[in-house]
C-alpha positions as CSV (number, residue, x, y, z in Angstrom):
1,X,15.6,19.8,10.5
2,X,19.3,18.2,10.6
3,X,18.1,16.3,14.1
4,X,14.8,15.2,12.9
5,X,16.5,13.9,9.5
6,X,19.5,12.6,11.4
7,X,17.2,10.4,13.6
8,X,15.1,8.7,11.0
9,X,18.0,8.6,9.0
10,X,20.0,6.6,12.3
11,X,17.2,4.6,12.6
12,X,16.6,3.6,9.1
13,X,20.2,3.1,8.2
14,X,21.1,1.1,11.2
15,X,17.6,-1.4,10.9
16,X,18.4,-1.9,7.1
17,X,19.1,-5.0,6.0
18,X,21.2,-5.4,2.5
19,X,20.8,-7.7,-0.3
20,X,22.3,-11.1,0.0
21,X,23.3,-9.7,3.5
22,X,19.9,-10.5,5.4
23,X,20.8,-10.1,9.3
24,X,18.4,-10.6,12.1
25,X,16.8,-7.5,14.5
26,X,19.3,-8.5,17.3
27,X,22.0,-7.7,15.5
28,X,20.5,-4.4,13.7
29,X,19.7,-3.3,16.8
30,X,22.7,-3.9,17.9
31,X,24.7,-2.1,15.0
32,X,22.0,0.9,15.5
33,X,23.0,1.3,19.4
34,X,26.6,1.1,18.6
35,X,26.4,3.5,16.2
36,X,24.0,5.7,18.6
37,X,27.1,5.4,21.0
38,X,29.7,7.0,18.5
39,X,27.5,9.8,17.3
40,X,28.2,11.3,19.9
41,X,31.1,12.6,18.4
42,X,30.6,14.8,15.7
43,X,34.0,15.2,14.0
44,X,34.9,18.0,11.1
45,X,36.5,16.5,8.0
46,X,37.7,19.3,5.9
47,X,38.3,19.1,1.6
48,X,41.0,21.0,0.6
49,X,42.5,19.9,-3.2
50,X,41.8,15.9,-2.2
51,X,39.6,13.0,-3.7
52,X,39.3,11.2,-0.6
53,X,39.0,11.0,3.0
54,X,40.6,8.8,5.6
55,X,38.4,7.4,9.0
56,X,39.4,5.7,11.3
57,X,39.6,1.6,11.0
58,X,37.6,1.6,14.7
59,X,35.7,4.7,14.6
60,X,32.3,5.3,12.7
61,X,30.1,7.9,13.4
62,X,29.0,11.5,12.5
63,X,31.6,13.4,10.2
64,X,30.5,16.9,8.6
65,X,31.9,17.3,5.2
66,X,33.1,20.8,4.3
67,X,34.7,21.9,1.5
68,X,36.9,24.7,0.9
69,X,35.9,25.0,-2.6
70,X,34.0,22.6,-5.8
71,X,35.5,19.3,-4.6
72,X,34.3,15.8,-5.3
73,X,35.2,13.4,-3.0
74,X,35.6,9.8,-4.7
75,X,36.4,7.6,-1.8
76,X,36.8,7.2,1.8
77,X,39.8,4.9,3.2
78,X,40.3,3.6,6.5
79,X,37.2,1.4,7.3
80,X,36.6,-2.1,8.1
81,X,33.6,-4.1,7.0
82,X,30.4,-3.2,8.7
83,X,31.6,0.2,9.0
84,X,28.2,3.0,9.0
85,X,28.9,6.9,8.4
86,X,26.6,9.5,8.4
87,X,28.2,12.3,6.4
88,X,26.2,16.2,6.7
89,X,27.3,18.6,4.5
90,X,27.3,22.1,5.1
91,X,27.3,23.2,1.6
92,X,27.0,22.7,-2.0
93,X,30.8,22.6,-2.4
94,X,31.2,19.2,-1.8
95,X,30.2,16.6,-4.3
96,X,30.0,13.1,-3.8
97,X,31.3,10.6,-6.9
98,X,28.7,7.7,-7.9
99,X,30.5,4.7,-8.8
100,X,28.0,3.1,-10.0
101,X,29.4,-0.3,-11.0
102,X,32.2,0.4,-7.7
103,X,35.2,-1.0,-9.2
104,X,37.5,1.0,-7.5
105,X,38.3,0.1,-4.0
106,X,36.7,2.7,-1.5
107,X,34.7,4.3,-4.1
108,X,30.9,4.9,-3.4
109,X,28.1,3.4,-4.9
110,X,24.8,6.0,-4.3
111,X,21.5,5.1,-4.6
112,X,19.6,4.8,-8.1
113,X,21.3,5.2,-11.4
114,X,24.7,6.6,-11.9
115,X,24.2,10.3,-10.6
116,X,26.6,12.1,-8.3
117,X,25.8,14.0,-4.9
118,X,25.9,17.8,-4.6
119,X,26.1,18.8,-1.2
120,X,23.7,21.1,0.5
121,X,23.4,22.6,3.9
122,X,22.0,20.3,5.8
123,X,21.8,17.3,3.6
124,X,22.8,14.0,5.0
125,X,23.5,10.9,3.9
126,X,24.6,7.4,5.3
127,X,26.9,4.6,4.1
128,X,27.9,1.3,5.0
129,X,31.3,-0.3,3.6
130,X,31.4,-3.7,2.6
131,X,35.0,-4.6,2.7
132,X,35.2,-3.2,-0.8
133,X,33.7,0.1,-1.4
134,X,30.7,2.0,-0.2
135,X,27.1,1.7,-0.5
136,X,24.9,4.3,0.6
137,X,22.0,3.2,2.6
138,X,19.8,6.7,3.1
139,X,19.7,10.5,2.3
140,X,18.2,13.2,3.9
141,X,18.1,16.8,2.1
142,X,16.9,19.8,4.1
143,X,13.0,20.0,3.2
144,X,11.8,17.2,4.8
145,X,12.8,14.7,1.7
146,X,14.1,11.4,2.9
147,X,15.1,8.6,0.2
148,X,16.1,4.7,0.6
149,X,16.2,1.6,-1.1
150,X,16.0,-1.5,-1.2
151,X,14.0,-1.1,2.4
152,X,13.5,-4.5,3.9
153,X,10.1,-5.1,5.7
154,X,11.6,-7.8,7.7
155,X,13.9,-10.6,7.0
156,X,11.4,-12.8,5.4
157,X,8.9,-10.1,4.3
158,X,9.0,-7.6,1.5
159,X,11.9,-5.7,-0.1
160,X,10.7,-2.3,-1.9
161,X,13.0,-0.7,-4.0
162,X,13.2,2.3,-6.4
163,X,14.7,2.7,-9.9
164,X,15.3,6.2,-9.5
165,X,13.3,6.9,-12.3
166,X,9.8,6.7,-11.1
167,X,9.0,2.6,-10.7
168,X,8.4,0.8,-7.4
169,X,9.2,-3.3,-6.7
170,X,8.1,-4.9,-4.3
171,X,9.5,-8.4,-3.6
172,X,8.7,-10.9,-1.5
173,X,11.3,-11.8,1.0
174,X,9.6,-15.3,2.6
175,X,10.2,-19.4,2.4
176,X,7.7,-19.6,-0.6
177,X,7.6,-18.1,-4.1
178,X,9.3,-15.2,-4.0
179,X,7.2,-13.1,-6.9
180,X,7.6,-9.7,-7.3
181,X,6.1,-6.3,-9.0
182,X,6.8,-3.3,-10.7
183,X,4.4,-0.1,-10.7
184,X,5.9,2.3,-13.2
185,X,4.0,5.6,-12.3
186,X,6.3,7.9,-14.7
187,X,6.8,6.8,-18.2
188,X,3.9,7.6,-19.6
189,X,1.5,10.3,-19.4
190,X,-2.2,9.4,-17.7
191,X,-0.9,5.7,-17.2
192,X,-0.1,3.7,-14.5
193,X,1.9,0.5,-15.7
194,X,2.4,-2.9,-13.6
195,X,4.8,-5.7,-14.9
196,X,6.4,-8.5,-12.9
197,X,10.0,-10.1,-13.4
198,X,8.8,-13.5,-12.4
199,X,6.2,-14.7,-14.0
200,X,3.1,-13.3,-12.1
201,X,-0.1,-14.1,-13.9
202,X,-2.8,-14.5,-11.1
203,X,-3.7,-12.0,-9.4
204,X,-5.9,-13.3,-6.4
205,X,-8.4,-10.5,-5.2
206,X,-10.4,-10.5,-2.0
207,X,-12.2,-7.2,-2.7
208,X,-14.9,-6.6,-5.3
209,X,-13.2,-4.5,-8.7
210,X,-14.6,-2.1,-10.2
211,X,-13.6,-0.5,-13.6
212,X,-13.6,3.9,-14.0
213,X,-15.5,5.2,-17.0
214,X,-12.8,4.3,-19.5
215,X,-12.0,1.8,-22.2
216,X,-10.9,-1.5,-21.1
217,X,-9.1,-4.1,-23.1
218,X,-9.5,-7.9,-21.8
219,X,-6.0,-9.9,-22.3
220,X,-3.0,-9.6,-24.0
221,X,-3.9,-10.8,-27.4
222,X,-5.0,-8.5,-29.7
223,X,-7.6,-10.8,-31.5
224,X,-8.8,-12.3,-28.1
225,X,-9.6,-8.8,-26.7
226,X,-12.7,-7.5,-26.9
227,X,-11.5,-3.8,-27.5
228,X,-13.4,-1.3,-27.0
229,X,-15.3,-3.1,-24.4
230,X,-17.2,0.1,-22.3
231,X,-17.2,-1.0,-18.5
232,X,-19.0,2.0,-16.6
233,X,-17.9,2.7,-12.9
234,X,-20.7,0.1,-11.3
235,X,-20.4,-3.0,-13.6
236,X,-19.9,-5.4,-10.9
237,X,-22.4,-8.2,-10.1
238,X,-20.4,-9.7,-7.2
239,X,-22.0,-7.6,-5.4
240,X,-25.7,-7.7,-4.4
241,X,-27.1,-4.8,-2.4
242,X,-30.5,-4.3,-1.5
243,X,-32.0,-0.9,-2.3
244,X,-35.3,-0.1,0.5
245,X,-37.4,2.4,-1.0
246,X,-39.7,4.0,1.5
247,X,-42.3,7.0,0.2
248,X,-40.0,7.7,-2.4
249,X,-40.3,7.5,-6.7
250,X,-36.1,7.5,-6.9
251,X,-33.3,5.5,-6.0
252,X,-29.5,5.9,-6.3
253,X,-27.0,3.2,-7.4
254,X,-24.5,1.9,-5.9
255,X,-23.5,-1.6,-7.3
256,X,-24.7,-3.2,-10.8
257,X,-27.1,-5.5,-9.0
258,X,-29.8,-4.8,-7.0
259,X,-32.2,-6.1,-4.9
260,X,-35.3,-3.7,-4.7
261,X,-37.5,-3.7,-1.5
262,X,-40.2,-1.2,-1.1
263,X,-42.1,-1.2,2.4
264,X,-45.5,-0.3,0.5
265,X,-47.0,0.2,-2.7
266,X,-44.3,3.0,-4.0
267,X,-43.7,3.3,-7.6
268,X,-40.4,4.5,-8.8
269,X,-40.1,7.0,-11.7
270,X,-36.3,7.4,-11.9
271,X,-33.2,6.1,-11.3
272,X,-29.6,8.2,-10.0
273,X,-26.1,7.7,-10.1
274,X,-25.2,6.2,-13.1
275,X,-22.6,6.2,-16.2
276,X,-22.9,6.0,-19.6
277,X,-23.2,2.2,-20.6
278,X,-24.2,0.9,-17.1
279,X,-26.1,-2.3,-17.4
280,X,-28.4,-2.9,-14.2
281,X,-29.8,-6.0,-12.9
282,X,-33.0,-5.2,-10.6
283,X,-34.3,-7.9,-8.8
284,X,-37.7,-7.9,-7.1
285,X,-38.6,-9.2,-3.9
286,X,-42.3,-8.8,-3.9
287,X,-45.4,-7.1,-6.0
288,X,-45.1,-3.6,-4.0
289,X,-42.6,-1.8,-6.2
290,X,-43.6,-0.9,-9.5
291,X,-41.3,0.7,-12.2
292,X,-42.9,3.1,-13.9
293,X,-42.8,3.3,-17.8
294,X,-41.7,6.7,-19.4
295,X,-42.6,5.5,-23.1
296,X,-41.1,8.5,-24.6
297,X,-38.4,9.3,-21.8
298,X,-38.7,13.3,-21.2
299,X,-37.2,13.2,-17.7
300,X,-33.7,12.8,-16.5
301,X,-32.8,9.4,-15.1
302,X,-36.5,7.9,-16.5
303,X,-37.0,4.8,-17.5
304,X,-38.3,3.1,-20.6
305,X,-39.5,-0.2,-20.5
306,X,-39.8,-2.9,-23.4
307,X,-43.2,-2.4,-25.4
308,X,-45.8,0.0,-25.1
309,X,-46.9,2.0,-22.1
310,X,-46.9,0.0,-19.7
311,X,-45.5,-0.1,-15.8
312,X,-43.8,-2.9,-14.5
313,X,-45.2,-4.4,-11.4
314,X,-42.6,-6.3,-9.2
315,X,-43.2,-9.8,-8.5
316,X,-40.7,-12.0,-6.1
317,X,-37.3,-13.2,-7.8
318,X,-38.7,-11.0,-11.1
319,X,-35.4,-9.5,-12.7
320,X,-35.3,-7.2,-15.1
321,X,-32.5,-5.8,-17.0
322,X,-31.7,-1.8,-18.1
323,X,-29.1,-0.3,-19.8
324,X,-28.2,3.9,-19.3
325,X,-27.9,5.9,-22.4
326,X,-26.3,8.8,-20.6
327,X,-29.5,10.5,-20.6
328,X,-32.3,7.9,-19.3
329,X,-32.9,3.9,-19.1
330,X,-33.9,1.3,-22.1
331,X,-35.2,-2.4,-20.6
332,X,-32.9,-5.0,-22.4
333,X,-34.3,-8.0,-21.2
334,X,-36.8,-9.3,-18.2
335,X,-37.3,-12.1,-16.4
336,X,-39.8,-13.7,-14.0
337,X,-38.8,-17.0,-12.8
C-alpha cells in the first residue's frame, strides 16, 4: 500500500499546479523527475521533545517521520522555495500542526479547514514550501484513501477543489469567463445543493432533462413559482419517439410524446410505464391504430376516453392528450388537424 500510495501521491504532487502559481507541463514534469531522482533516498527523521524538523536547503525527498512519543511537529526549517517532501509516518505518535492562516514562518498549512494531522502507519503526505511556510499538496492514509485540492485539470482548464466539509467547485481555468460551481452534497439530508460565486444564471444543456417523481418549484420567487407543480419522470416533449406496435394491445413509455405506428389494424387496450400525473401526447400517423375506450376503467393501465363508449380510431397527425391517475388514463383534450 505505501508504494501504490507513494506513486500516485509522486505523481499527483509533482503535476500540481498551485493557485496564482500556474506553471506549464515542462516544468511539472521536470520538478516530478527531480523529485523521482531524490526519492531515492529514504532518510529517517526522528521526534524526540521538538516542534520542528530541519532539511536540508538542497535536498528534498522521502523522510519517514517517527516519533518517540505524542509529538506535534509545527514546522520544518531548512528549505528553499520550490522545495517538495513527502513525509510517511510510521505511527500515530506524530501529529502534524494546521496553520491554517500560516503566519508563522515554516509552519504548515494542511488541506481543508483548520484540522491537525495524526499520523498513522503508513499514511503519507506531501508538501511544497513557498518561501514562507508550507502547503500541503496530497495525502495518502493506508486504506486506499487519497485526498487533494485544488487539483488543476490543465493550465487553462478546470480547478476542483474541496471545502473539507462535503462541497465540490469547479472553476474554470481558460481565456474566457471564468465561472464556477458549488455542489454541496452534505448539508442537508435527501438534498443536493448547487450555487455559484460568480453570477451563473444560464445553464446551457445539450441533453434532454427529465424531472424524478417529486415536487418541483420553478424560479426563485416565491410568488412567480408555481409550487407544487407535479412533474412525473417522463414530462419531456423534446423528445419525440415513435412507438411501432405490431400484434400487440400494449405499449410502454418512454418519453412524454409519442408517435404511434401500428403495422396493421391493432387496437391498443392499455398503456405501461407511467407515474402518477404523467401527461402524454399520442400522435397518430395513420387510421390503423385504434385506442380502445375503457368507459368505466376496470383494468390496470386502461384507458378512458372523453364521452361515451367509444374507441378512438387514429387518423394521420390526430393527437390526442391523456393524463395517468396512478391507476389508469383520462383523455384531456384531442385533436385532429
Amino acid at each position: 500500500m505505501r508504494d501504490a500510495g507513494l506513486a500516485l501521491g509522486v505523481l499527483l504532487g509533482g503535476w500540481m499546479v498551485l493557485p496564482g502559481a500556474a506553471q506549464d507541463l515542462t516544468t511539472e514534469l521536470a520538478f516530478f523527475l527531480r523529485d523521482l531522482r531524490n526519492m531515492q533516498t529514504r532518510a529517517t527523521v526522528t521526534i524526540d521533545g521538538a516542534t520542528t524538523f530541519a532539511t536540508s536547503a538542497t535536498y528534498q525527498g522521502y523522510i519517514v517521520l517517527a516519533c518517540t512519543g505524542a509529538e506535534t511537529l509545527n514546522t520544518i526549517t531548512g528549505a528553499v522555495t520550490g522545495t517538495r517532501v513527502y513525509i510517511e509516518n510510521t505511527d500515530t505518535d506524530c501529529t502534524i500542526a494546521d496553520d491554517d492562516e500560516a503566519v508563522a514562518a515554516n509552519a504548515i498549512n494542511l488541506l481543508g479547514t483548520l484540522a491537525n494531522d495524526v499520523g498513522e502507519a503508513g499514511k503519507l503526505i506531501v508538501l511544497i514550501y513557498n518561501g514562507t511556510y508550507w502547503t500541503q499538496l496530497a495525502e495518502a492514509d493506508n486504506e486506499g484513501n487519497f485526498t487533494v485540492s485544488p487539483l488543476d485539470l490543465g493550465s487553462a482548464g478546470v480547478r476542483v477543489s474541496g471545502d473539507g466539509d462535503g462541497a465540490v467547485t469547479f472553476l474554470g481555468l481558460g481565456n474566457g469567463a471564468d465561472e464556477d460551481l458549488t455542489l454541496n452534497l452534505d448539508d442537508t439530508a435527501n438534498t443536493a445543493v448547487w450555487t455559484t460565486s460568480t453570477g451563473v444564471n444560464i445553464w446551457n444543456l445539450s441533453f434532454d432533462l427529465r424531472f424524478t417523481d417529486n415536487t418541483y418549484d420553478i424560479g426563485a420567487n416565491n410568488s412567480a413559482r408555481p409550487r407544487d407543480l407535479y412533474l412525473s419522470r417522463y414530462f419531456n416533449v423534446n423528445s419525440r419517439s415513435t412507438v411501432t406496435v405490431d400484434g400487440a394491445t400494449t405499449f410502454a413509455l418512454d418519453s412524454s410524446y409519442h408517435v404511434l405506428a401500428c403495422t396493421g389494424v391493432e387496437t391498443i387496450n392499455t398503456i405501461t410505464g407511467a407515474a402518477t400525473g404523467m401527461i402524454l401526447w399520442l400522435e397518430n400517423t395513420d387510421t390503423e391504430c385504434t385506442i380502445a375506450d375503457d368507459d368505466d376503467p376496470t383494468a390496470a393501465n386502461a384507458v378512458d376516453l372523453t364521452g361515451t363508449a367509444t374507441n378512438d380510431v387514429g387518423a394521420v397527425k390526430k393527437v390526442i392528450g391523456l393524463i395517468y391517475n396512478g391507476t389508469d388514463w383520462l383523455q384531456i383534450f384531442e385533436s385532429d388537424n
